[in-house]
C-alpha positions in Angstrom: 0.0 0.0 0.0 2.7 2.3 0.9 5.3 1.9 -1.9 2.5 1.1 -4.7 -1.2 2.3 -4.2 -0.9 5.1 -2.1 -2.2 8.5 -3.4 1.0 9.5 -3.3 2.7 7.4 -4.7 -0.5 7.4 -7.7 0.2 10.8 -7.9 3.7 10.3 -8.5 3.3 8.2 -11.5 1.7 10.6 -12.9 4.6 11.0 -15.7 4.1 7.6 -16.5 0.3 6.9 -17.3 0.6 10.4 -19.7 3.2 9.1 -21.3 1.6 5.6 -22.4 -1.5 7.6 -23.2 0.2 9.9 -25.5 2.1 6.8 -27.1 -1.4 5.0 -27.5 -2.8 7.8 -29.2 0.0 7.9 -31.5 -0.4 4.0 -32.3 -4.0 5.0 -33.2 -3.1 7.8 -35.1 -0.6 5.9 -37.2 -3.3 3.0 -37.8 -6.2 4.9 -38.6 -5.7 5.0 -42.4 -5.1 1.0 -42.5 -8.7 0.2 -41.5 -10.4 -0.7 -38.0 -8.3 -0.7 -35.3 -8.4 -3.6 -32.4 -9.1 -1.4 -29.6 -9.4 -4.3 -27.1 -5.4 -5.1 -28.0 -4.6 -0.9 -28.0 -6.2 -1.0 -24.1 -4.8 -4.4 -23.4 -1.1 -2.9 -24.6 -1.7 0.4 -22.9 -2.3 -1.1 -19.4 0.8 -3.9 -19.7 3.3 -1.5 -20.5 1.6 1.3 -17.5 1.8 -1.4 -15.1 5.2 -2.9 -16.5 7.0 0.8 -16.3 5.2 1.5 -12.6 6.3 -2.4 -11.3 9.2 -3.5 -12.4 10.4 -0.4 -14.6 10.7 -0.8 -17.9 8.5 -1.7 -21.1 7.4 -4.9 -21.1 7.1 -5.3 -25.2 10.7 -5.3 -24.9 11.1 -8.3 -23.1 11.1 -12.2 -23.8 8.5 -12.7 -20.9 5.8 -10.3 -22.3 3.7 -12.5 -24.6 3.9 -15.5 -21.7 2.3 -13.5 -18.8 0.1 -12.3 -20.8 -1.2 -16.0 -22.1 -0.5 -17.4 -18.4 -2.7 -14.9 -16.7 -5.7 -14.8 -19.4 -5.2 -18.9 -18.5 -5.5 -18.1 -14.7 -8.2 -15.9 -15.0 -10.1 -18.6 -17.2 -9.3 -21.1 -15.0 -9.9 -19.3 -11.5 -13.5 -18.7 -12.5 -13.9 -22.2 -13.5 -16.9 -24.5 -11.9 -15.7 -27.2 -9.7 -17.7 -29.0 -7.9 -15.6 -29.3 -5.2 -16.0 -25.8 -3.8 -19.7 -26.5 -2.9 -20.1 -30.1 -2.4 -17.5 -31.0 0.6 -17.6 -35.1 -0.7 -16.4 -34.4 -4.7 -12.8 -32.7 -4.9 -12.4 -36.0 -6.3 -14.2 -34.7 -9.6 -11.2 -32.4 -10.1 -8.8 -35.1 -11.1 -11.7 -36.7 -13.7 -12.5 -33.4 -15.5 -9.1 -32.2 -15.8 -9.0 -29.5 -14.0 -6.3 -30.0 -11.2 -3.7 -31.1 -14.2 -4.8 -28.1 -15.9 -4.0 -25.8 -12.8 -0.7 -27.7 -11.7 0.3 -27.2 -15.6 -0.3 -23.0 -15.2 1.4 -22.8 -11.5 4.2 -23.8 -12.8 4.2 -22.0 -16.4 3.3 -19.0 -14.1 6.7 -20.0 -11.9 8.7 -20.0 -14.6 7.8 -16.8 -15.9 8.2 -15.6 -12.7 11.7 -16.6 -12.1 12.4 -15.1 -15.9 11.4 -12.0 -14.7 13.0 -11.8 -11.0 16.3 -13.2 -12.7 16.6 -10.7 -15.2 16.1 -8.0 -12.6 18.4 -8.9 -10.1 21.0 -9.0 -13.1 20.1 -5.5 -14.1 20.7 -4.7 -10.4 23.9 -6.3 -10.1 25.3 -4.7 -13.3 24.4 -1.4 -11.6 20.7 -0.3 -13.6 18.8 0.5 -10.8 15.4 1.6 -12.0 13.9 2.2 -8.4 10.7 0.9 -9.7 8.2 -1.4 -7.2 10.2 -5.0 -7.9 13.5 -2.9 -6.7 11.8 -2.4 -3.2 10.9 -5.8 -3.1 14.0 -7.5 -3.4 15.7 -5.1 -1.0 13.3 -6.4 1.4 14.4 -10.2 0.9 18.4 -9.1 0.8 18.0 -7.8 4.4 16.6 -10.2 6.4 17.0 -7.6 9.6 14.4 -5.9 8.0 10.8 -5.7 9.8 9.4 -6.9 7.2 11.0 -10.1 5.4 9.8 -11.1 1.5 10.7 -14.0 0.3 11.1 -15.3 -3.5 7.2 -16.8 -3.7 6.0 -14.1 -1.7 7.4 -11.5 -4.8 6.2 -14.1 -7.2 2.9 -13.6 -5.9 3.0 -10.2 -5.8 4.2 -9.5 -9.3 1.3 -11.9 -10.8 -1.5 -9.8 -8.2 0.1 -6.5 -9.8 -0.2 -7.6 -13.6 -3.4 -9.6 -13.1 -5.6 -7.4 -11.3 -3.5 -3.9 -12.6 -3.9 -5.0 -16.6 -7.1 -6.9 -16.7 -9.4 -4.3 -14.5 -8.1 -1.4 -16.9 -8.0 -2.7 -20.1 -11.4 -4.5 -19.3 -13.2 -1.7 -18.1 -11.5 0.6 -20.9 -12.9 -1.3 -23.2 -16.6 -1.5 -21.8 -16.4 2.0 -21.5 -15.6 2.4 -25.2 -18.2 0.1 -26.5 -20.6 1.2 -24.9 -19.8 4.9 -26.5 -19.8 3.7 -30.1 -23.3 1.5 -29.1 -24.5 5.3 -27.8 -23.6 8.2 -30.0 -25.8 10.5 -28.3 -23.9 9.9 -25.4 -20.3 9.9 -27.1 -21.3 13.0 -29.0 -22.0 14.7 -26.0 -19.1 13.3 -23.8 -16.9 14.5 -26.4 -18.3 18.2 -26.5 -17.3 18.2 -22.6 -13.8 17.0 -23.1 -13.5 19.5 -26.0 -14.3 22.5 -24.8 -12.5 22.2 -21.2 -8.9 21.4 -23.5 -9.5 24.2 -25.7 -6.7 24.3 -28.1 -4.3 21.8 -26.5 -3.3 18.6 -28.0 -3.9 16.3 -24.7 -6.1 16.2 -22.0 -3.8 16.2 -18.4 -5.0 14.9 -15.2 -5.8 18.3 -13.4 -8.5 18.7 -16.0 -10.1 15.2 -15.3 -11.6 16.8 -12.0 -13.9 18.8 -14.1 -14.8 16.1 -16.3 -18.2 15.2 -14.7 -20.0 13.5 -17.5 -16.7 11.5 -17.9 -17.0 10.1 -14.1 -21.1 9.4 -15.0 -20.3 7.1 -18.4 -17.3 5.1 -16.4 -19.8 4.1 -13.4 -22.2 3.8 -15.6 -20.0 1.3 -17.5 -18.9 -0.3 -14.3 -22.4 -0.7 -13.3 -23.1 -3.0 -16.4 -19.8 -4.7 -16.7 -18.4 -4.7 -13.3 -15.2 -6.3 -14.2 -15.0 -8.9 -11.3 -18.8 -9.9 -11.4 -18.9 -12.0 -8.6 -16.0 -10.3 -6.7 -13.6 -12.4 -5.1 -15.0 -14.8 -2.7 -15.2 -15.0 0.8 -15.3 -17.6 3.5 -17.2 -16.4 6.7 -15.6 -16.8 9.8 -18.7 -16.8 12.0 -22.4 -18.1 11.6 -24.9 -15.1 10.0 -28.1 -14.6 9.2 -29.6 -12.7 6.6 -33.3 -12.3 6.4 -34.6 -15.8 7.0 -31.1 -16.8 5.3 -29.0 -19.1 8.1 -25.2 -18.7 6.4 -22.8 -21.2 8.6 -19.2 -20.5 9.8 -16.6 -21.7 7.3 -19.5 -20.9 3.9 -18.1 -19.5 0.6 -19.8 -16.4 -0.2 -19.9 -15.1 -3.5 -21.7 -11.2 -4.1 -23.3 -11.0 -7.3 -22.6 -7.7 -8.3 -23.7 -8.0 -12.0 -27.0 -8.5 -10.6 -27.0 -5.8 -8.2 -26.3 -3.5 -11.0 -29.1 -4.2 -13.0 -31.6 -5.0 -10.6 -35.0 -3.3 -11.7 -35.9 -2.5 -7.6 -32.4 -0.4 -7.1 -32.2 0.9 -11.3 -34.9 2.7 -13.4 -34.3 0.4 -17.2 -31.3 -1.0 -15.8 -30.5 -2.2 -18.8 -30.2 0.9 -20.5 -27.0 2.7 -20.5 -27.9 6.3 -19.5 -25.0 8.3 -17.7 -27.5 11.1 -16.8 -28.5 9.1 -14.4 -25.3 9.8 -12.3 -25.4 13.7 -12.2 -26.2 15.2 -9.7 -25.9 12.1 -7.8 -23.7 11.1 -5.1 -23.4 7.3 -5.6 -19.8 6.4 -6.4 -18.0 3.1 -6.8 -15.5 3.2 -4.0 -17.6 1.2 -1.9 -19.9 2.9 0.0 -22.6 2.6 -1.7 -24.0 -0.9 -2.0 -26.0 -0.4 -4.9 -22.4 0.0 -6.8 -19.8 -1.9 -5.7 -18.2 -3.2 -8.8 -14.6 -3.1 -6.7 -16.1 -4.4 -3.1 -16.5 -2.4 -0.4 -15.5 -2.7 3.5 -11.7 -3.9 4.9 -11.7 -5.9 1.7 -12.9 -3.5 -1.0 -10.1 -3.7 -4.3 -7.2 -1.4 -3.1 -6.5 -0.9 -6.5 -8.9 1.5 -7.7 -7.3 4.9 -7.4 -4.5 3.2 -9.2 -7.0 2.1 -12.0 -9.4 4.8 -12.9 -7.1 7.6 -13.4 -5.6 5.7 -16.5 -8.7 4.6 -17.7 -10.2 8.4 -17.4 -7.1 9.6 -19.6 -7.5 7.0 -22.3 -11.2 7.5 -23.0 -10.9 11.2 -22.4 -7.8 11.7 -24.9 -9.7 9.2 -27.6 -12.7 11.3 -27.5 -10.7 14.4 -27.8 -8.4 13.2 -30.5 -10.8 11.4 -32.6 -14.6 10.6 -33.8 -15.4 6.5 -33.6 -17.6 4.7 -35.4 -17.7 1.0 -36.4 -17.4 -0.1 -40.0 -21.0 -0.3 -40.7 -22.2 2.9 -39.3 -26.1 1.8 -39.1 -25.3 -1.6 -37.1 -23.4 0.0 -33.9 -26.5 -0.7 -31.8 -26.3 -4.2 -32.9 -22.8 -4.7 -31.9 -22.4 -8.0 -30.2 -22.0 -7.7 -26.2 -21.9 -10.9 -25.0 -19.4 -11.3 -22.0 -17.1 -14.1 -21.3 -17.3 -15.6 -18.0 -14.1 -15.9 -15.6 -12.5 -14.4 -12.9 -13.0 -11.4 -14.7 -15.6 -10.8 -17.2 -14.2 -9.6 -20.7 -16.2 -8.8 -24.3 -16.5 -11.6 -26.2 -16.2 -10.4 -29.2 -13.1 -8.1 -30.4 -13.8 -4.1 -30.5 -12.9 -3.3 -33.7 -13.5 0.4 -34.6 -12.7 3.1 -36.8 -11.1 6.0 -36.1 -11.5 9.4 -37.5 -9.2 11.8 -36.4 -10.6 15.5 -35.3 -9.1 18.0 -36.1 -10.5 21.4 -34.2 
């Protein structure tokens, strides 16, 4: 918390989450005459090399490991949010070792490992040859040099942190990036006037910065409105009570796995006027946010557990979709079908478009 997700120490990477935007929206830019673009990759690529520059300091396209983590935590992911009987019938963990999956998860612990030890290896020889890139993996292994230290890290314990960082860190923002932006291109009323906002609070500049983000209210409104549809974790991470509860007429025993359903809690009809309509407006003016205390939005949790991750998040995924809409007009190839574009979601851990966003992009020029 202290050396990662701080405000502070958000606030000091600053630098870096401007910089990958601008880069993004010169990838865009240099694409834009070639046809639709993949916008799911562009997002995907923007938050792996933000959280790569902020984590273990420097890009990760560069590296031999960058296409494997990737793979090995879409495979997690996948794999996490799996059904196994197990987990709620005590008598058939058995059923594991029929259907495949306990092979299949051994198999990615120890791709995951491997990557792992590429990536710690590599470091500690940048170290040693006197690069020191003060990034968050630096801290780390200071902490498991000096064992006098309070607090003592060893090599799984970094493992573990590095695959947390890049798994919850890329997925979250590039998945809710991309909701964001589809559901934009499905709303052009909305877009059209999103975009007059960001436009007219940048004036004559190129990019939107951060400090002008704060006035961005509409901006704020589409994002939970986004979240609220396609909470990216749909049935958060679950729980195992430590004590019996009731709730209503409900008897919940000590030791239960409890899953919250917040997909459902966003588009229940008794909290949501047409809950399945995507309407922004509905958040102006209003004081519900999504930093968890408000129960009726909670796509990051809420309480001692709620995601400590979201101040890192949303401040990259505010200066993407503002400096897209500023820089350019999107569309989809066939202009009268973008309310038909495909939503479905694909269930896991996390829950990602199905289909790819492919879009084209039209450059603005004021």
């Amino acid at each position: 918390m202290l050396h990662l997700l701080s405000s502070k120490k958000v606030q000091s990477f600053r630098h870096i989450r401007e910089e990958e935007v601008s880069r993004m929206i010169d990838l865009v830019s240099s694409k834009h005459t070639l046809g639709p673009i993949d916008m799911t990759d562009e997002f995907s690529f923007l938050a792996k090399q933000t959280i790569s520059r902020i984590s273990i300091g420097q890009h990760s396209g560069t590296e031999d490991w960058y296409k494997e983590i990737q793979a090995v935590m879409k495979e997690c992911s996948l794999l996490m949010g799996s059904f196994n009987p197990g987990d709620y019938f005590a008598w058939l963990p058995w059923l594991s070792h029929v259907t495949g999956l306990e092979r299949k998860l051994n198999k990615t612990c120890e791709w995951a490992d491997r990557v792992l030890e590429t990536i710690i290896e590599n470091h500690t020889k940048k170290l040693k040859g006197g690069e020191r890139e003060e990034c968050f993996l630096d801290i780390m292994l200071n902490f498991m040099e000096d064992e006098s230290k309070d607090i003592y890290l060893g090599r799984d314990n970094i493992k573990a942190i590095i695959m947390d960082t890049f798994g919850a860190g890329t997925e979250s923002t590039s998945i809710t990036t991309n909701w964001v932006m589809a559901e934009l291109i499905r709303n052009p009323k909305a877009m059209k006037k999103l975009q007059e906002q960001i436009r007219s609070i940048a004036c004559s500049r190129s990019l939107i910065q951060e400090e002008d983000l704060t006035e961005m209210a509409y901006l704020k409104a589409v994002i939970k409105e986004a979240l609220r549809l396609h909470p990216t974790g749909p049935l958060l991470v679950p729980r195992e009570l430590i004590q019996d509860t009731a709730i209503n007429d409900y008897h919940i025993p000590s030791g239960a796995l409890v899953l919250v359903n917040v997909w459902a809690i966003g588009r229940d009809p008794k909290i949501w006027d047409n809950p399945d309509d995507f309407r922004p407006e509905r958040f102006l003016g209003s004081q519900v946010d999504y930093k968890g205390q408000d129960f009726e939005l909670i796509p990051f949790g809420a309480g001692r557990r709620v995601c400590p991750g979201i101040g890192f998040a949303m401040p990259i995924v505010e200066l993407a979709i503002a400096n897209l809409l500023l820089k350019f007009d999107w569309s989809i190839a066939d202009l009268g079908k973008a309310e038909e574009m495909n939503m479905e979601e694909v269930f896991g851990l996390t829950m990602r478009k199905k289909t790819t966003l492919y879009v084209v992009a039209t450059p603005h020029y004021p």
